[in-house]
N, C-alpha and C positions, 0 to 999 in steps of 0.2 A: 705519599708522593715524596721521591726524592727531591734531595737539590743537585744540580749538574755541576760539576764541576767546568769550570773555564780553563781549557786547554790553554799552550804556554802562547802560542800561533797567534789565536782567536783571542778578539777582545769583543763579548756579548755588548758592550755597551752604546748605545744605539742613538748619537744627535741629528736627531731628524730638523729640516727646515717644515716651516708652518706652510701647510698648502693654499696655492693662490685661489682666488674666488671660482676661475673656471676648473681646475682640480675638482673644487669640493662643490661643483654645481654635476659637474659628471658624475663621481664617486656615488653624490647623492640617486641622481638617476640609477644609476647599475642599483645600487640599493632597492629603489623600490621596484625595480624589476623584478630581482628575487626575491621580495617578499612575496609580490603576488604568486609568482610559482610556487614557493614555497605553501600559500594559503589554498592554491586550488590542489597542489598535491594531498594537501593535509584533509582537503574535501572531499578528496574521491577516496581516500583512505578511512574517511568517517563510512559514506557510502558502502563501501565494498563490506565492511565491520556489521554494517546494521542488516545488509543484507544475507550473510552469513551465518549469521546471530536467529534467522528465522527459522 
């Protein structure tokens, strides 16, 4: 891995504000949204694997 160099322009350095409770009560939602997609993808990917495997 390199390290990126900081153009003269651009400043990488990045002061975020702390997210308010509804922020990070949504954030968290979208989150567990895509876990479970994430967890049925990863299911039917098992599926398809075992049935292949026969």
């Amino acid at each position: 891995m390199n390290i990126i160099k900081e153009p003269k322009e651009i400043d990488f350095s990045i002061k975020s504000e702390p997210w308010s409770e509804e922020e990070l009560i949504e954030f968290r939602k979208i989150m567990n949204i895509e876990k479970q997609k994430n967890a049925k993808s990863k299911s039917l990917k098992k599926k398809t694997n075992k049935e292949l495997s026969k």
